[in-house]
N, CA, C and O atoms as CSV, one atom per row, in Angstrom:
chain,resi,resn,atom,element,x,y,z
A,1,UNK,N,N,13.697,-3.886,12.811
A,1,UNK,CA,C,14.550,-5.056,12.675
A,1,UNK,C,C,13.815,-6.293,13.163
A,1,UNK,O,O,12.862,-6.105,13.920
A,2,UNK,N,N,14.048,-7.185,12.920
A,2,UNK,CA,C,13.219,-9.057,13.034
A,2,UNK,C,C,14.189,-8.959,14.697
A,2,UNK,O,O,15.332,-8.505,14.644
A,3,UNK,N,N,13.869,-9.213,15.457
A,3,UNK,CA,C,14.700,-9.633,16.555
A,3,UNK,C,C,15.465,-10.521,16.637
A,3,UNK,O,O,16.192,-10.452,17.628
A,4,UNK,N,N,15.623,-11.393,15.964
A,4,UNK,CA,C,16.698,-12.410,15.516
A,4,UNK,C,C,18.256,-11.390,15.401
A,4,UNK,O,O,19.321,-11.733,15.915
A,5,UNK,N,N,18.031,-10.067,14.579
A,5,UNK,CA,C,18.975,-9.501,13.557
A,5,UNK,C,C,19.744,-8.775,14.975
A,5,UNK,O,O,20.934,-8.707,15.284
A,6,UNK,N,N,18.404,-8.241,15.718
A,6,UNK,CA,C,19.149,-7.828,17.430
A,6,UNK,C,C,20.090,-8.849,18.209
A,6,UNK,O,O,21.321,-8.879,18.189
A,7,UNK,N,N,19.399,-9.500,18.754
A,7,UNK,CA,C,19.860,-10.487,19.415
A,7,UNK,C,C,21.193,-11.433,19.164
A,7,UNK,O,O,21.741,-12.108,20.036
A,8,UNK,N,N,21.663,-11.316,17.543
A,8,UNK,CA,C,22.584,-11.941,17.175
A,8,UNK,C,C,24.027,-11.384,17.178
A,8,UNK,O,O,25.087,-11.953,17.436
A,9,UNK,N,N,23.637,-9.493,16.642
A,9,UNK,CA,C,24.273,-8.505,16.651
A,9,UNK,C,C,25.007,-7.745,17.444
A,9,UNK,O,O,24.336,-6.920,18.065
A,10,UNK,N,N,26.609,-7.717,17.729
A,10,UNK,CA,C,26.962,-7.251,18.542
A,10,UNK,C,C,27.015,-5.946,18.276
A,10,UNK,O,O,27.631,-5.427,19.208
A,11,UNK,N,N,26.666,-5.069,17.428
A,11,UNK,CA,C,26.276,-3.735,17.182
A,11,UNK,C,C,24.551,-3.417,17.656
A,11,UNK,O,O,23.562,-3.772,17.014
A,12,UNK,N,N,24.564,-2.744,18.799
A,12,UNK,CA,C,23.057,-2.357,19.251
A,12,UNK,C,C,22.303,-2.324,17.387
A,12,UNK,O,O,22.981,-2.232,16.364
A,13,UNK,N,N,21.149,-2.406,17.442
A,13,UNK,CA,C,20.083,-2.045,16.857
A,13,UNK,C,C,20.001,-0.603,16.980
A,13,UNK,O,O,20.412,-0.110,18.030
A,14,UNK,N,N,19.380,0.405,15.768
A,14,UNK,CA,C,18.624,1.625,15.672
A,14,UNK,C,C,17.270,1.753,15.646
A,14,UNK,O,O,16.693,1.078,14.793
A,15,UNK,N,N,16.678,2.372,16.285
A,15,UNK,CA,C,15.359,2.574,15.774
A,15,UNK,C,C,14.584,3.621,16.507
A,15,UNK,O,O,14.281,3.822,17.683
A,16,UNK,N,N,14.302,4.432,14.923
A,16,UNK,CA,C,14.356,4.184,13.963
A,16,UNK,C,C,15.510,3.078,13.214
A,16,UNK,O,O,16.635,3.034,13.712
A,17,UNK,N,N,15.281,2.448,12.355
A,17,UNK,CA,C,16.570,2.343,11.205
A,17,UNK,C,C,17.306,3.057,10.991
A,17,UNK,O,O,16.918,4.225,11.006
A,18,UNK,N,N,18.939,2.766,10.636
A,18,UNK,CA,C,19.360,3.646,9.679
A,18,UNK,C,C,19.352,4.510,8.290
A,18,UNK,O,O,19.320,3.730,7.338
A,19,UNK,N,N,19.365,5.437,8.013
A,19,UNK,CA,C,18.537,5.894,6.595
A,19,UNK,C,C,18.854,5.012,5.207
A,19,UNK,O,O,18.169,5.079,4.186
A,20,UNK,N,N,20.154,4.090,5.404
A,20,UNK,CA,C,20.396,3.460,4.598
A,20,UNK,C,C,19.848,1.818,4.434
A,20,UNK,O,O,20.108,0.909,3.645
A,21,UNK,N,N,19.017,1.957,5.536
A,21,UNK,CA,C,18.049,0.380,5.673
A,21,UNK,C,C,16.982,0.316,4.914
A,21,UNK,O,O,16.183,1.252,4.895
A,22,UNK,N,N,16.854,-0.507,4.367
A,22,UNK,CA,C,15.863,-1.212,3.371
A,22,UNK,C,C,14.970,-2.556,3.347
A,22,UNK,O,O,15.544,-3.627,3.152
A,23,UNK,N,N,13.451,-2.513,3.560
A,23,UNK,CA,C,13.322,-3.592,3.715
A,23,UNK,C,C,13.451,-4.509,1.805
A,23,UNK,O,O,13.202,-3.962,0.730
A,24,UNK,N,N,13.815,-5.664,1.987
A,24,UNK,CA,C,13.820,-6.904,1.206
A,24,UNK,C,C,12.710,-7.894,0.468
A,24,UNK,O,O,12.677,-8.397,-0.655
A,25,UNK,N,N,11.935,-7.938,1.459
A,25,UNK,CA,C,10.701,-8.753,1.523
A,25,UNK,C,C,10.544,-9.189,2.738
A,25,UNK,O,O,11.437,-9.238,3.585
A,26,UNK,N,N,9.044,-9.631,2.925
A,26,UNK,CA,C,8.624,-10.238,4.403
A,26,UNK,C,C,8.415,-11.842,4.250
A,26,UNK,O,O,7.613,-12.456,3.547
A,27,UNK,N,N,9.473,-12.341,5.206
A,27,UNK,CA,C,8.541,-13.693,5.377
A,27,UNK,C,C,8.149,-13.780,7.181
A,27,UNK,O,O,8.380,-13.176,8.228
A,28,UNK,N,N,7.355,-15.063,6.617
A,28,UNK,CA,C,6.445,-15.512,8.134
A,28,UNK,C,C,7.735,-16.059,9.113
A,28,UNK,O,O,8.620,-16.800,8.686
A,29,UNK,N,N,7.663,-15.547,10.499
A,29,UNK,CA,C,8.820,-16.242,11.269
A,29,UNK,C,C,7.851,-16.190,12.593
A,29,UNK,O,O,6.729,-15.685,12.550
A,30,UNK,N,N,8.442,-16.794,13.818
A,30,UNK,CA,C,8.129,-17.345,14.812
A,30,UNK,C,C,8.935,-16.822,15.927
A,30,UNK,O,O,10.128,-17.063,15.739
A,31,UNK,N,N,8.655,-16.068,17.231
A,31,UNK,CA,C,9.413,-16.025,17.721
A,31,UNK,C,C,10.045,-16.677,18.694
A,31,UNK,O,O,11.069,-16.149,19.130
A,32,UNK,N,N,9.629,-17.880,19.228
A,32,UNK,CA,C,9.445,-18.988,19.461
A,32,UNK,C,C,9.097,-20.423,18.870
A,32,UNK,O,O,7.992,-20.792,18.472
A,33,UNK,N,N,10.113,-21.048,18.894
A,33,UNK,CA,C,9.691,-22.568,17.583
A,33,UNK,C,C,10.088,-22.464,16.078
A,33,UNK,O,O,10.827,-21.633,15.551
A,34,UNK,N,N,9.687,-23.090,15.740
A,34,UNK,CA,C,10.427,-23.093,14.034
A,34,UNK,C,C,9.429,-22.382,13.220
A,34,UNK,O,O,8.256,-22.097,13.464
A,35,UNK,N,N,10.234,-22.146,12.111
A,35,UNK,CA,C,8.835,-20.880,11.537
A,35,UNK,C,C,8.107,-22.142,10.839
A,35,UNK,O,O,8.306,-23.353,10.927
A,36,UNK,N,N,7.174,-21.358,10.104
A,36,UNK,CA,C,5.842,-21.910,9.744
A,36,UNK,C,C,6.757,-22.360,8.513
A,36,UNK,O,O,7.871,-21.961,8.173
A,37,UNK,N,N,5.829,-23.421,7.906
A,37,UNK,CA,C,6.030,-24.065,6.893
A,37,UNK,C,C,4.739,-24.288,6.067
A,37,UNK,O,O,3.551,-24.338,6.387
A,38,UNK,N,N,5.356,-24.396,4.961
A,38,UNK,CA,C,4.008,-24.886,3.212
A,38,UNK,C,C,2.978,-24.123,4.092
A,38,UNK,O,O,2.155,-24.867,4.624
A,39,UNK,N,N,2.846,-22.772,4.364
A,39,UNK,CA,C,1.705,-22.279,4.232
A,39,UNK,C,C,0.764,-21.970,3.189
A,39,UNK,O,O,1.094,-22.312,2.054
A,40,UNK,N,N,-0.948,-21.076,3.431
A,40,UNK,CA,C,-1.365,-21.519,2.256
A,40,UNK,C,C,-1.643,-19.994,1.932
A,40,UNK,O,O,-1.941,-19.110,2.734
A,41,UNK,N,N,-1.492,-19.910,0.720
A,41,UNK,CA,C,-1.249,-18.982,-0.108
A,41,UNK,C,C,-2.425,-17.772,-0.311
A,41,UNK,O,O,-2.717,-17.350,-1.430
A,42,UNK,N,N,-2.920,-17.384,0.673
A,42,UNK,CA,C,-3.683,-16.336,1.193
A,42,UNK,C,C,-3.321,-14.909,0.623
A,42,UNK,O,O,-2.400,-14.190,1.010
A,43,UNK,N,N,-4.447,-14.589,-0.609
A,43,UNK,CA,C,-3.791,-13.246,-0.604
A,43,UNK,C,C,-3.682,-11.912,0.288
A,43,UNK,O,O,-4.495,-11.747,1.197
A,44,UNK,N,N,-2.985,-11.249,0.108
A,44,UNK,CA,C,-2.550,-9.916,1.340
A,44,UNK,C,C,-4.323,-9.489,1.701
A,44,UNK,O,O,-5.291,-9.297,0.966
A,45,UNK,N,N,-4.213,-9.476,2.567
A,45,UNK,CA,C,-5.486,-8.416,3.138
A,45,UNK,C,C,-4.629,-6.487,3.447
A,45,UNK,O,O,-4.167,-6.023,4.490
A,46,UNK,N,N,-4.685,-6.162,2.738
A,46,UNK,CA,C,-3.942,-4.430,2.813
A,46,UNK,C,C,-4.397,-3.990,4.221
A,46,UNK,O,O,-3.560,-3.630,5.049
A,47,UNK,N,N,-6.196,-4.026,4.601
A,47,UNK,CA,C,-6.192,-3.715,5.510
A,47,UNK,C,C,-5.500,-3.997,7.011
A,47,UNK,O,O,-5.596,-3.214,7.956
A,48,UNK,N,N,-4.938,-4.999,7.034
A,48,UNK,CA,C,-3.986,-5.498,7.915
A,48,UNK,C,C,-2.367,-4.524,8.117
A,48,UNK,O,O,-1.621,-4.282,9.065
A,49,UNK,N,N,-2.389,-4.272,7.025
A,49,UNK,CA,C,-1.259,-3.841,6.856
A,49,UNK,C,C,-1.181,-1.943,6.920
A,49,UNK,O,O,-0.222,-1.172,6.963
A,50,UNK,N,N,-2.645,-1.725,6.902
A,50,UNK,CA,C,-2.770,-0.136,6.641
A,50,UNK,C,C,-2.220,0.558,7.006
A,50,UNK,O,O,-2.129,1.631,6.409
A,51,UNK,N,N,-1.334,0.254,8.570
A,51,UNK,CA,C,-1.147,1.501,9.408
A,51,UNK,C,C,0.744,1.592,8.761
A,51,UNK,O,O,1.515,2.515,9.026
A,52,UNK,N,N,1.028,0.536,8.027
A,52,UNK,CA,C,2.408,0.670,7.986
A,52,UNK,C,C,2.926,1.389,6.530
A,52,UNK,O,O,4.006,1.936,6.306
A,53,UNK,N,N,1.854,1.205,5.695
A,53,UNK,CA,C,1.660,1.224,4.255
A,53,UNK,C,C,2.594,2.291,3.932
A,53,UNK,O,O,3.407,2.146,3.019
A,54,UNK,N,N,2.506,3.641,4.812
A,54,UNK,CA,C,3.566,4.747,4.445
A,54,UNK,C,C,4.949,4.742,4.533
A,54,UNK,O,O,5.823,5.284,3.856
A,55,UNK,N,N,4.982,3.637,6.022
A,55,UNK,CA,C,6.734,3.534,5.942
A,55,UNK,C,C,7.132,2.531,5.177
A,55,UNK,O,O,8.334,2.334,4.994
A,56,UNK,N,N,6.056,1.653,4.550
A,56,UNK,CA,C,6.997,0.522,3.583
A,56,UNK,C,C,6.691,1.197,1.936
A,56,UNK,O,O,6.941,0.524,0.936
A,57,UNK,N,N,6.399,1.919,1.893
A,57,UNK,CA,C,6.422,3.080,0.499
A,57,UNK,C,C,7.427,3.718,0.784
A,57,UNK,O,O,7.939,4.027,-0.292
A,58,UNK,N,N,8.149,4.188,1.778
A,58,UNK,CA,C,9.639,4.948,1.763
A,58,UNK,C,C,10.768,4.101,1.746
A,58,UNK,O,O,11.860,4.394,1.259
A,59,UNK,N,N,10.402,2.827,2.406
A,59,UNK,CA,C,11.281,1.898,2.791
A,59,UNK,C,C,11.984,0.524,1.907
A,59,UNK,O,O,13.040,-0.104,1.986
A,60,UNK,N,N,10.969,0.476,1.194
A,60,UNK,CA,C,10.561,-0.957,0.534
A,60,UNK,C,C,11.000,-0.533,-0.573
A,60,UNK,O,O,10.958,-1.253,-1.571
């Protein structure tokens, strides 16, 4: 979950997720300050992302 979705929620958080959670898409956020803005359009580096690649293939 984004910690925003905790923190707002008077139902604790799971986590794991619930089996019926799905991610949406990712955007850039901040956890502190305002999120980023007109960033520049950098394509994905996968390797960044490698270690998650399996749970956002079940998830996503």
């Amino acid at each position: 979950y984004q910690p925003a979705v905790c923190n707002s929620n008077p139902t604790p958080c799971n986590d794991p997720p619930d089996k019926l959670f799905t991610v949406h898409g990712l955007w850039p956020s901040n956890k502190n300050g305002p999120d980023p803005e007109k960033c520049k359009t950098t394509a994905l580096n996968s390797q960044k992302i490698g270690n998650m690649t399996a749970q956002l293939e079940m998830i996503w």
